[in-house]
N, CA, C and O atoms as CSV, one atom per row, in Angstrom:
chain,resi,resn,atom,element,x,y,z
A,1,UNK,N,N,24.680,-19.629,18.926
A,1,UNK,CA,C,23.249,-19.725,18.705
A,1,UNK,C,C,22.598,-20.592,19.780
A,1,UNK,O,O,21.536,-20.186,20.253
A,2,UNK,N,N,23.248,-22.035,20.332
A,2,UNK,CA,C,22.700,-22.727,21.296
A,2,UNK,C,C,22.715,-21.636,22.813
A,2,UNK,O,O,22.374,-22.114,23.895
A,3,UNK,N,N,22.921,-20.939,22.753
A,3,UNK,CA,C,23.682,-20.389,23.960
A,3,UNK,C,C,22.979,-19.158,24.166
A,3,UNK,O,O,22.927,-18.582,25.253
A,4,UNK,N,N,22.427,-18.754,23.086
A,4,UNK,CA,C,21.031,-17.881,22.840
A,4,UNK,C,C,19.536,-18.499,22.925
A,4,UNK,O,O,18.532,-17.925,23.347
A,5,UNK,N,N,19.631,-19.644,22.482
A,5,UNK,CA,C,18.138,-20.196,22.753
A,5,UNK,C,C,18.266,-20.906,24.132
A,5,UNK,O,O,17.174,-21.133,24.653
A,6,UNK,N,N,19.179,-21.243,24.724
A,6,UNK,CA,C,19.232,-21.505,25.996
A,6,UNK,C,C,18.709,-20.493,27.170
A,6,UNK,O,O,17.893,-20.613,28.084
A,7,UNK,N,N,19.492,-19.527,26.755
A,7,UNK,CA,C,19.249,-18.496,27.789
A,7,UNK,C,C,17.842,-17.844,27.627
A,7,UNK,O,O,17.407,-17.276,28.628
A,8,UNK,N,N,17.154,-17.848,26.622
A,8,UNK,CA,C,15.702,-17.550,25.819
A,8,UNK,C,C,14.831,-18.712,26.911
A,8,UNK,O,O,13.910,-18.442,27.682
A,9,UNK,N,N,15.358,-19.794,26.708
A,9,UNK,CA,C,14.297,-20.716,27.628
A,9,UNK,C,C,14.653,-20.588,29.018
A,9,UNK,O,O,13.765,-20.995,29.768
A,10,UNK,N,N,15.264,-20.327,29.354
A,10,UNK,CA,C,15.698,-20.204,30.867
A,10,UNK,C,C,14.909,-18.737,31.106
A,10,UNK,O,O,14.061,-18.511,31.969
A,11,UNK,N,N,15.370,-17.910,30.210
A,11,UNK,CA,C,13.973,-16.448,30.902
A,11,UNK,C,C,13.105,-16.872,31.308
A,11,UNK,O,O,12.836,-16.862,32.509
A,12,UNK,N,N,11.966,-17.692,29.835
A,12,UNK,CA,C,10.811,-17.703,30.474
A,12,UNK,C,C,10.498,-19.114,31.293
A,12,UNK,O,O,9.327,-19.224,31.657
A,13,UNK,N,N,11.315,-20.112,31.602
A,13,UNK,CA,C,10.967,-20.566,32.455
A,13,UNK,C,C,11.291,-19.715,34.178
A,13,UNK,O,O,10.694,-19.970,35.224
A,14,UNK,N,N,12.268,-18.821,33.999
A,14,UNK,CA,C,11.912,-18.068,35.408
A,14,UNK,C,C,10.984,-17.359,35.101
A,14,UNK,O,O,10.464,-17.139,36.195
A,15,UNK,N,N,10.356,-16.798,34.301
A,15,UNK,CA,C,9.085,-15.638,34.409
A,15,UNK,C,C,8.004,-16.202,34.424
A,15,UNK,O,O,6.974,-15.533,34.493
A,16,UNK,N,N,7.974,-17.676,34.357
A,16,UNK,CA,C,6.560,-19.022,34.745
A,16,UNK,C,C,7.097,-18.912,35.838
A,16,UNK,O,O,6.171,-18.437,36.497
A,17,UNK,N,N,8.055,-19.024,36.608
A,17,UNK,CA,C,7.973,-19.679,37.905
A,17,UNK,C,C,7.741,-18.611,38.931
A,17,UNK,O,O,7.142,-18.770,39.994
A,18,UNK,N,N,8.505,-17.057,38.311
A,18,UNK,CA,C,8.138,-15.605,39.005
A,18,UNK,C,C,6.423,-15.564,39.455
A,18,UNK,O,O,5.822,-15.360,40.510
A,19,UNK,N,N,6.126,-15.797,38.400
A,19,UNK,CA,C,4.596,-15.862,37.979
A,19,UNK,C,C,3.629,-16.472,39.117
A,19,UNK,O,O,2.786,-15.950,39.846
A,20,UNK,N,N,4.106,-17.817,38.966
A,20,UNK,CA,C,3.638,-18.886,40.252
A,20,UNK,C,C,3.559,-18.522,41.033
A,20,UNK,O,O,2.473,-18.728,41.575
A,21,UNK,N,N,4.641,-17.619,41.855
A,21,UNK,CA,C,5.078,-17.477,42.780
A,21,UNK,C,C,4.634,-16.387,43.482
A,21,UNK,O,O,4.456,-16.333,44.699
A,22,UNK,N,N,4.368,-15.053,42.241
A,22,UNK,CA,C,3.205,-14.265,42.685
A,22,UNK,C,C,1.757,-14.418,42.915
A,22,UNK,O,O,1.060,-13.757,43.684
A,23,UNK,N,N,1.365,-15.492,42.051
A,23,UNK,CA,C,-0.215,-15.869,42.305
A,23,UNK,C,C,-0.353,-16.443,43.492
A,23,UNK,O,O,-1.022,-16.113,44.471
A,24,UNK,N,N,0.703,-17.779,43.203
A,24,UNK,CA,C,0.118,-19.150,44.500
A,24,UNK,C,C,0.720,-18.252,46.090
A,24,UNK,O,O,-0.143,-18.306,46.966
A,25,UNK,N,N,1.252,-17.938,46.267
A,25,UNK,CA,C,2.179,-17.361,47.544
A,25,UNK,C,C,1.914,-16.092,48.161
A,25,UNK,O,O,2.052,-15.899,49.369
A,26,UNK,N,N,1.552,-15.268,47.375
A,26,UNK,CA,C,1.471,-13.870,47.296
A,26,UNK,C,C,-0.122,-13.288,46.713
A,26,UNK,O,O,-0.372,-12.316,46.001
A,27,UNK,N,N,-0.597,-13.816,47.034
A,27,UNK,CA,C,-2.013,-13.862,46.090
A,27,UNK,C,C,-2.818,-12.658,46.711
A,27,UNK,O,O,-3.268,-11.693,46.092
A,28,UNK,N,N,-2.927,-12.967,48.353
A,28,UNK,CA,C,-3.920,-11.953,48.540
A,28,UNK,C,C,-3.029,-9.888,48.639
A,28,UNK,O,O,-3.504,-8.757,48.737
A,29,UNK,N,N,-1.683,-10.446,48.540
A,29,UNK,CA,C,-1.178,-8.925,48.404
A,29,UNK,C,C,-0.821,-8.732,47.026
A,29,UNK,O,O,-0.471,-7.560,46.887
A,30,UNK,N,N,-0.761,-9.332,46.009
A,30,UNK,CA,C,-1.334,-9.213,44.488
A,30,UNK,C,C,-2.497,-8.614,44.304
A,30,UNK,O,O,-2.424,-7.410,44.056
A,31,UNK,N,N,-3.700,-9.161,44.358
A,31,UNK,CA,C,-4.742,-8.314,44.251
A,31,UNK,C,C,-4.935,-7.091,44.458
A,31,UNK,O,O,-5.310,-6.303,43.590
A,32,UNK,N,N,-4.571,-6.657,46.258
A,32,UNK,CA,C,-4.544,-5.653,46.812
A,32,UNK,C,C,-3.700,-4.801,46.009
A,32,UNK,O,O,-4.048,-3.623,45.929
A,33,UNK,N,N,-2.549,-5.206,45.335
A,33,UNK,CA,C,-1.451,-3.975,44.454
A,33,UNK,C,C,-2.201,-3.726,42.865
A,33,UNK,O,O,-2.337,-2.693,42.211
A,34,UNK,N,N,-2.616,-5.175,42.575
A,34,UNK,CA,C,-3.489,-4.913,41.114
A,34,UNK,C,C,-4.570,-3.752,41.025
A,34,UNK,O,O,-4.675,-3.014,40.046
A,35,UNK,N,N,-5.524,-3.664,42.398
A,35,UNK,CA,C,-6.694,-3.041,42.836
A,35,UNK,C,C,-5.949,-1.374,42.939
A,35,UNK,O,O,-6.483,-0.343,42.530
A,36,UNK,N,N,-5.194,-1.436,43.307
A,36,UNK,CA,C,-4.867,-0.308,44.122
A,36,UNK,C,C,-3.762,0.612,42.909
A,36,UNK,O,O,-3.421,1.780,43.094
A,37,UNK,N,N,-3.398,-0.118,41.854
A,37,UNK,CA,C,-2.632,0.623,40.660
A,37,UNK,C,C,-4.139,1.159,39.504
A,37,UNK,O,O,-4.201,2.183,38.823
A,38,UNK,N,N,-5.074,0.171,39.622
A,38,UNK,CA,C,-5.869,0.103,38.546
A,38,UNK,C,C,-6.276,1.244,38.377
A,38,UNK,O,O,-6.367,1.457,37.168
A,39,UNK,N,N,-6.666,2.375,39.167
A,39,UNK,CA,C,-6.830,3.174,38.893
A,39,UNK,C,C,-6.097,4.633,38.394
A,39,UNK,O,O,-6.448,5.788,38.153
A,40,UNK,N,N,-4.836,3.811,38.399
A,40,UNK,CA,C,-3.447,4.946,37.992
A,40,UNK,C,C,-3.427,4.239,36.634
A,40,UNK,O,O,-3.014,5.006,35.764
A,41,UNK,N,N,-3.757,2.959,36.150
A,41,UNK,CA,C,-3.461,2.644,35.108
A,41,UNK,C,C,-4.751,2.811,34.031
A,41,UNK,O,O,-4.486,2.351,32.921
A,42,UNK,N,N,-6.263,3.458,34.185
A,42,UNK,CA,C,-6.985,3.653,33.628
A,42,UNK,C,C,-7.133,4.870,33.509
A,42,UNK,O,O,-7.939,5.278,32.673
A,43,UNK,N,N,-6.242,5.971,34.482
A,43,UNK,CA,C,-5.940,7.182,34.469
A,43,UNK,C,C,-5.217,7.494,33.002
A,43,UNK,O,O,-5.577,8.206,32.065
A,44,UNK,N,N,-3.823,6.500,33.242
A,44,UNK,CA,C,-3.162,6.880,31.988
A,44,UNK,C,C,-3.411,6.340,30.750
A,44,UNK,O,O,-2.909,6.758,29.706
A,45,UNK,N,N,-4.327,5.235,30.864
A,45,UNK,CA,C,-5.011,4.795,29.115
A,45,UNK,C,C,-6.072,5.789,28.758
A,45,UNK,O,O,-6.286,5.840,27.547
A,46,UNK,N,N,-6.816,6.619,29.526
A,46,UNK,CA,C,-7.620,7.376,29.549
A,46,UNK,C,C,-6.622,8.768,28.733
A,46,UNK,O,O,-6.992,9.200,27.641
A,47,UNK,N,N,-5.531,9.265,29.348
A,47,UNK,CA,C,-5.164,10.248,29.185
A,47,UNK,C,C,-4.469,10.085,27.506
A,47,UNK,O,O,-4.614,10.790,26.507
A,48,UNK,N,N,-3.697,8.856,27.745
A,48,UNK,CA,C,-3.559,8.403,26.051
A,48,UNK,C,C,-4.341,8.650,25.030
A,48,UNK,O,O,-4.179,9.546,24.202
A,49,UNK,N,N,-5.475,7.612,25.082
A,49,UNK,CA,C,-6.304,7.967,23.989
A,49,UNK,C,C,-6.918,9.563,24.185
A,49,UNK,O,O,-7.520,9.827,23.145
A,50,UNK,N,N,-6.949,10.112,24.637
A,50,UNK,CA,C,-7.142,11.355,24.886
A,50,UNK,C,C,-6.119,12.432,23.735
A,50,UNK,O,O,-6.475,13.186,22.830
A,51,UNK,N,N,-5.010,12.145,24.169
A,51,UNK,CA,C,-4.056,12.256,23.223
A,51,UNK,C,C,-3.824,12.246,21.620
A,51,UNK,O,O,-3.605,13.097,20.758
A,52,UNK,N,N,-4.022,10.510,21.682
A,52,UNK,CA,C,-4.020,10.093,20.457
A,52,UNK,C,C,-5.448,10.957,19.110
A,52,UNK,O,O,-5.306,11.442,17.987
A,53,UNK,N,N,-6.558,10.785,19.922
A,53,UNK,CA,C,-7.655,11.240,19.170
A,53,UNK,C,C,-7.267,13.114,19.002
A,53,UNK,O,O,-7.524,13.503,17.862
A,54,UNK,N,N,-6.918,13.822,19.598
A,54,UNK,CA,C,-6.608,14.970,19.768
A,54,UNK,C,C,-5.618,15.477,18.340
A,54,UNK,O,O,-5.710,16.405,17.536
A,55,UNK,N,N,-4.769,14.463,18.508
A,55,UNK,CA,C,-3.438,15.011,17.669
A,55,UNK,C,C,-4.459,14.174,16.177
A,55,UNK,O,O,-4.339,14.784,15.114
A,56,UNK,N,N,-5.044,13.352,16.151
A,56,UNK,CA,C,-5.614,12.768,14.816
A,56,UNK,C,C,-5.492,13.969,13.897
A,56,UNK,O,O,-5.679,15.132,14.255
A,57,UNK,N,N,-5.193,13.611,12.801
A,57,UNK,CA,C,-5.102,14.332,11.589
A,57,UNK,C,C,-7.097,14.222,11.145
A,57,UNK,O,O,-7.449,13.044,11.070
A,58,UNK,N,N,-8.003,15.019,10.942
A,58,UNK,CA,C,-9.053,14.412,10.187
A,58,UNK,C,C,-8.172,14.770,8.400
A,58,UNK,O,O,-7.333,15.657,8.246
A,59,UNK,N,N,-8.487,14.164,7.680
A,59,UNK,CA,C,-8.786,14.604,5.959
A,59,UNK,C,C,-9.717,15.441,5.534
A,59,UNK,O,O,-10.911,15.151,5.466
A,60,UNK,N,N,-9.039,16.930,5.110
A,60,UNK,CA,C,-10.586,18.017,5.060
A,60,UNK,C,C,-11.071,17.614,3.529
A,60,UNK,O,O,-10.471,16.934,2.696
A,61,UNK,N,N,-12.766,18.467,3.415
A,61,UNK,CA,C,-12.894,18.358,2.288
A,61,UNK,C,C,-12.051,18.346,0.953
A,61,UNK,O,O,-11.767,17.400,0.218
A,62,UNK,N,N,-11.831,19.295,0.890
A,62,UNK,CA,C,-10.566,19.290,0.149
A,62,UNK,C,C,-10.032,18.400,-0.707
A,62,UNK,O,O,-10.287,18.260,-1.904
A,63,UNK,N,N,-9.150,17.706,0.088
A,63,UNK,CA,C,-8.590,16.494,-0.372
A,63,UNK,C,C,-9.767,15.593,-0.742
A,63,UNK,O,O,-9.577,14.592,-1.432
A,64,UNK,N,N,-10.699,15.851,-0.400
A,64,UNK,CA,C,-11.588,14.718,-1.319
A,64,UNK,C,C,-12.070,15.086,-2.633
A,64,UNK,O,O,-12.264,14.445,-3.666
A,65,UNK,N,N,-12.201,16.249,-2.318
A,65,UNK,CA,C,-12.179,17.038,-4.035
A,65,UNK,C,C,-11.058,16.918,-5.003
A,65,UNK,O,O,-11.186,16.866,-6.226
A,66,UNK,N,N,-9.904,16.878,-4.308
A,66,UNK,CA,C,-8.593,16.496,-5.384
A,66,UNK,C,C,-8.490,15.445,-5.578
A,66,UNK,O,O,-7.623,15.104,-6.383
A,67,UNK,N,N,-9.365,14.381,-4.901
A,67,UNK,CA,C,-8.979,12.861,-4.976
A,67,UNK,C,C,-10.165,12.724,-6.308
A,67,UNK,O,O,-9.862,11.771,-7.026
A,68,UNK,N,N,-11.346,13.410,-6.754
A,68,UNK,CA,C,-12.469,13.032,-7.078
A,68,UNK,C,C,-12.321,13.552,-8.409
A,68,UNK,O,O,-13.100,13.211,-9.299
A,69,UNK,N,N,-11.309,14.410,-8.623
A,69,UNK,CA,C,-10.731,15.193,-9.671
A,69,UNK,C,C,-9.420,14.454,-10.787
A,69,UNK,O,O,-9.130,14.400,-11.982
A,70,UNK,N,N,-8.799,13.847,-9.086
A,70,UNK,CA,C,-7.460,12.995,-9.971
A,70,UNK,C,C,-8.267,11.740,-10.593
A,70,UNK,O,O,-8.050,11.207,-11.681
A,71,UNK,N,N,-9.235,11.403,-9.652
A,71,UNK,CA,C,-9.988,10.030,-10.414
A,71,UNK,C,C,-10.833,10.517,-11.898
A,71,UNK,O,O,-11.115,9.518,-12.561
A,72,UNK,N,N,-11.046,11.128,-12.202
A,72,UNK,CA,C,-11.942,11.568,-13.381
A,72,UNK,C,C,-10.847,12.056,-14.281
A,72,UNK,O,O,-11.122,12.270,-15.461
A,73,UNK,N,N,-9.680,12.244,-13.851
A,73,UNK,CA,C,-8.680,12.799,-15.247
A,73,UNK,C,C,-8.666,11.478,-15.746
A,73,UNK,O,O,-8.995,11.132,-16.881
A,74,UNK,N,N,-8.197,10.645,-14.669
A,74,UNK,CA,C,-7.608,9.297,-14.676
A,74,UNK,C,C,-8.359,8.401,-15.231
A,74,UNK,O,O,-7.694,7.459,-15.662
A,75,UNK,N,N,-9.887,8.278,-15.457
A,75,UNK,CA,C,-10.963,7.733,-16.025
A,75,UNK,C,C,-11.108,8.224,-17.618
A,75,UNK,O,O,-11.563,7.428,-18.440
A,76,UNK,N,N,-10.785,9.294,-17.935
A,76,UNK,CA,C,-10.616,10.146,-19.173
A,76,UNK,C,C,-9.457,9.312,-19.782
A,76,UNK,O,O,-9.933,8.605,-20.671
A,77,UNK,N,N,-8.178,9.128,-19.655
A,77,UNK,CA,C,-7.436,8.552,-19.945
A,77,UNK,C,C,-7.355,7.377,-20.176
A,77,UNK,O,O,-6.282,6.891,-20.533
């Protein structure tokens, strides 16, 4: 268990120091790669929700009629 939370803190103290190291050092060719993906990455959140709303199930009338039906037996009772 020590030997698991060890290695747990040792990740993220390298992924703080990765981190650093991309901002403070690497800064102005960071941007330039952030700038230059952003639009591949609003491509594919775009195409996602695109997706997601597509495949949505709506609830047809219907089912609100059986719901409005089971509630009134159920009120009877």
């Amino acid at each position: 268990m020590f030997k698991k939370i060890c290695l747990i803190i040792l990740g993220v103290a390298l992924i703080i120091f990765g981190l650093y190291g991309l901002i403070v050092w690497w800064w102005p060719l960071f941007v330039q790669l952030f700038l230059g993906a952003l639009g591949i990455i609003i491509l594919f959140i775009g195409l996602i929700i695109l997706l997601i709303g597509w495949t949505m199930e709506i609830e047809k009338e219907e089912s609100e009629e059986v719901k409005e039906e089971e509630n009134e037996t159920q009120k009877k009772e």
